[in-house]
C-alpha positions in Angstrom: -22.9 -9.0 -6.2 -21.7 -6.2 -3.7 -24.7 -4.1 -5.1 -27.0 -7.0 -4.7 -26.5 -7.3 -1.4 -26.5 -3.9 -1.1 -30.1 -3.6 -2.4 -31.1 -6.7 0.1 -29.6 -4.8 3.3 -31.6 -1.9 2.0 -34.7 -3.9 1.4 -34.7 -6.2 4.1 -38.6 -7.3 3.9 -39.2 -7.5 0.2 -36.3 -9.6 -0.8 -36.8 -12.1 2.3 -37.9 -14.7 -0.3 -34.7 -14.6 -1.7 -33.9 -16.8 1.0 -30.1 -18.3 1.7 -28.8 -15.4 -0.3 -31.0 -12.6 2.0 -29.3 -14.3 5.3 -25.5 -14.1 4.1 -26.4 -10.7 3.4 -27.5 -9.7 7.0 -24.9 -11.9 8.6 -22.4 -9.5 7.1 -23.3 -7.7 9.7 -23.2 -4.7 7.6 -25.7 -1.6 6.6 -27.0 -0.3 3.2 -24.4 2.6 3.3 -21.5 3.5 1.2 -18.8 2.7 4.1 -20.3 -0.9 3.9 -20.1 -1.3 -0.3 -17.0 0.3 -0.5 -15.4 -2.1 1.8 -17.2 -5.1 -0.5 -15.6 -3.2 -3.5 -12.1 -3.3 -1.4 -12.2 -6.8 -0.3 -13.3 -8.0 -4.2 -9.7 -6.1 -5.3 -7.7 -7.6 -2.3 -9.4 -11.4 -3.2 -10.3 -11.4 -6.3 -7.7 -9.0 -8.2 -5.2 -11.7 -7.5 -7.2 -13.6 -9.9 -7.7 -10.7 -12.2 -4.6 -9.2 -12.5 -3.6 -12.7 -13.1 -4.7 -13.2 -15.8 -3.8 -9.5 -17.0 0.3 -10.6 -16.3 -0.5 -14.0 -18.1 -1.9 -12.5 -20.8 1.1 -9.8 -21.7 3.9 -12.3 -20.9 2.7 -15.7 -22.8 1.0 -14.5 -25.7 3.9 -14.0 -28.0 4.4 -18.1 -27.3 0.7 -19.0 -27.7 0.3 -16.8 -30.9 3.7 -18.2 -32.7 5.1 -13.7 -32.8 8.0 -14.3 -30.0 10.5 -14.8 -32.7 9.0 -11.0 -34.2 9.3 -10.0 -30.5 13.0 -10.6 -30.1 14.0 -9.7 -33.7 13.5 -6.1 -33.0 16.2 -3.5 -32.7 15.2 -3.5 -28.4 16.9 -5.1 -25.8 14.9 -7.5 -23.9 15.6 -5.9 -20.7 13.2 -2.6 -22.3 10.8 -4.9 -23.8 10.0 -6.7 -20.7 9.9 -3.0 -18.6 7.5 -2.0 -21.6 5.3 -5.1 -20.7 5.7 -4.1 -16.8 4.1 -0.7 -17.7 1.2 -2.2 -19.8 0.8 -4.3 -16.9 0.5 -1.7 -14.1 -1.7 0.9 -16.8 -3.8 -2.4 -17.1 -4.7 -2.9 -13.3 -4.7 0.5 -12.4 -7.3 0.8 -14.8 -9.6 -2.1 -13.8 -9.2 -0.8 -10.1 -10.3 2.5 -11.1 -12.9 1.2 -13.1 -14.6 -1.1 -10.4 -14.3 1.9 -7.8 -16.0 4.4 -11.0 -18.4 1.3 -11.2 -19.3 1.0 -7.8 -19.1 4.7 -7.4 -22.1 5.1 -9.9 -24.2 2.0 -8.2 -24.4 3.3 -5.0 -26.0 6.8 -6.4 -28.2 4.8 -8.5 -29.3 2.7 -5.2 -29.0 6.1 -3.2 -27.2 5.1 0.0 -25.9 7.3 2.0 -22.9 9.6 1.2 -19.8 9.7 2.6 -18.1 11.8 5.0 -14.8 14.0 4.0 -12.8 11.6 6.4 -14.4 8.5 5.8 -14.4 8.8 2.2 -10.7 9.6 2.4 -9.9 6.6 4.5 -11.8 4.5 2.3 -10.0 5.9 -0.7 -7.1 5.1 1.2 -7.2 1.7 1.8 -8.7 0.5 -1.7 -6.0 2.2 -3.1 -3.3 0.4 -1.0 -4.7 -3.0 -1.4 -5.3 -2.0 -5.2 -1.4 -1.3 -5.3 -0.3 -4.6 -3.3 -2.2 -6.9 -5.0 -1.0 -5.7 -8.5 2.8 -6.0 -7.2 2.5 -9.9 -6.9 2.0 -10.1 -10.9 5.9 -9.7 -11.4 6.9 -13.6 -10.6 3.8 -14.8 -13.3 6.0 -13.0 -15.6 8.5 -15.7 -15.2 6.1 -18.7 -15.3 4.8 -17.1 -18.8 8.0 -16.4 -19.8 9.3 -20.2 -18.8 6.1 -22.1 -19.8 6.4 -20.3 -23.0 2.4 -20.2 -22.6 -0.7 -18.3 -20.3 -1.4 -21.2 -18.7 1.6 -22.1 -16.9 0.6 -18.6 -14.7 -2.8 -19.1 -14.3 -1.8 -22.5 -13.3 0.2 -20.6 -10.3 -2.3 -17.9 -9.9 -5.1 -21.0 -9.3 -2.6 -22.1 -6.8 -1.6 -19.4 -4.6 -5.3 -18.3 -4.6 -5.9 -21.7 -2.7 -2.9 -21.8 -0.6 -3.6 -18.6 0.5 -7.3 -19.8 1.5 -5.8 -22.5 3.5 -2.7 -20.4 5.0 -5.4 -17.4 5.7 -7.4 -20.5 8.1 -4.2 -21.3 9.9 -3.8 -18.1 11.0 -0.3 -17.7 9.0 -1.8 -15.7 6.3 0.4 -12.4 7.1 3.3 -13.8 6.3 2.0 -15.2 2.9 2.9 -12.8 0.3 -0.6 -13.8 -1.8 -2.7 -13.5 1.2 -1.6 -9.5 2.5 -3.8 -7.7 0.4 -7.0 -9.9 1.0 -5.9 -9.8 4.7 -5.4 -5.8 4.9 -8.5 -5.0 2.8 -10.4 -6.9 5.5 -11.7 -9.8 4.4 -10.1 -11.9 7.0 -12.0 -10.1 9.6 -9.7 -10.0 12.7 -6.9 -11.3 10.8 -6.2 -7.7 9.5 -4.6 -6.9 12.9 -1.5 -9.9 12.4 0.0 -7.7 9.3 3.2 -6.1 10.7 6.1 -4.7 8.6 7.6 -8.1 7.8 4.2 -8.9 6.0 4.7 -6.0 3.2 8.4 -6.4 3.6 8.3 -10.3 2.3 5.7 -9.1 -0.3 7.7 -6.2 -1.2 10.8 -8.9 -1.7 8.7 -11.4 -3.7 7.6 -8.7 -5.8 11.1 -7.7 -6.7 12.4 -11.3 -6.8 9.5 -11.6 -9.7 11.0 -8.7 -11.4 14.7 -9.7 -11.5 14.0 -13.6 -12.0 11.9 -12.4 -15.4 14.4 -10.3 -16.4 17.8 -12.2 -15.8 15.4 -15.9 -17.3 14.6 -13.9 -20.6 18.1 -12.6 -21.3 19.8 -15.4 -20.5 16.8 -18.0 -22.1 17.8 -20.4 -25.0 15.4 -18.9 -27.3 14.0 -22.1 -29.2 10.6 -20.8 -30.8 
């Protein structure tokens, strides 16, 4: 979609019949340049990685449940604790890999639509900040864990993810969305527009605390969990 409007900024007169979609394009209030997609490409990790790397955390931490193998899982000579930190790391290879993939994605695009390179500092700034919300958005998988782990299922965690993605809609609107752990990285990527500017230190200090609150709830639930399937 961010190379589709890309490709409409760039061509403004022969995709005006394209109508409604044409306009939002040009009320972005952007140009056909690579400054402009990469911040599209930033803002889709910041919105809709919660989402994605959703359902990567759901995925790894329900499916032993949904499958019928948790009773394999925990028969094995490993602690819990290491099996869960071994889940953790497949989780962070996971979305470090579809973030570097959608920036290699987009990366390609915008030579195939030849817009305009980036300069050393811009580039680097760019780099910069979809690499940061890339990293806060993946740390707000750890409490899922839980929810898979106590729903014994994937949904139960998508259920939560389809939640805070909605509360963070509505708390983003209010103007309270930098102190909502699920709305920081949408917020610093800049898809809140002005909104950005509200983030202090007590916004990535309460995600930084719900991300580890995540972590130890999964990890003290699973040890101490009355294992009954």
């Amino acid at each position: 979609m961010g190379a589709v409007f890309m490709l409409m900024l760039k061509n403004p007169d022969a995709m005006a019949k394209e109508g409604a979609l044409s306009a939002k394009a040009q009320l972005m209030g952007m140009v056909a340049s690579w400054d402009a997609y990469a911040t599209i490409l930033t803002q889709a990790i910041g919105v809709g990685g919660i989402l994605l790397f959703g359902f990567v955390a759901s995925w790894l931490f329900g499916r032993e449940y949904s499958e019928g193998t948790a009773k394999d899982l925990l028969a094995l000579p490993t602690s819990r604790t290491r099996i869960l930190n071994a889940k953790f790391c497949l989780y962070l290879l996971w979305c470090c890999a579809l973030a570097l993939s959608n920036l290699l994605l987009g990366g390609l695009i915008s030579l195939l639509l030849d817009l305009p390179a980036p300069t050393g500092s811009g580039l680097h700034a760019q780099l910069w900040v979809y690499g940061v919300t890339s990293l806060l958005t993946l740390l707000l998988g750890t409490p899922l864990a839980v929810f898979a782990l106590w729903g014994k299922s994937y949904l139960a965690p998508l259920g939560v993810v389809a939640l805070t993605l909605v509360f963070s809609q509505v708390i983003a609107s209010a103007g309270w969305g930098y102190y909502f752990p699920w709305a920081v990285p949408g917020l610093y990527s800049g898809a809140g527009g002005e909104y950005k500017a509200q983030l202090d230190i007590w916004s990535y200090l309460i995600l930084l605390l719900m991300s580890g609150a995540g972590y130890l709830a999964t990890v003290t639930y699973w040890k101490r969990a009355d294992q009954s399937k």
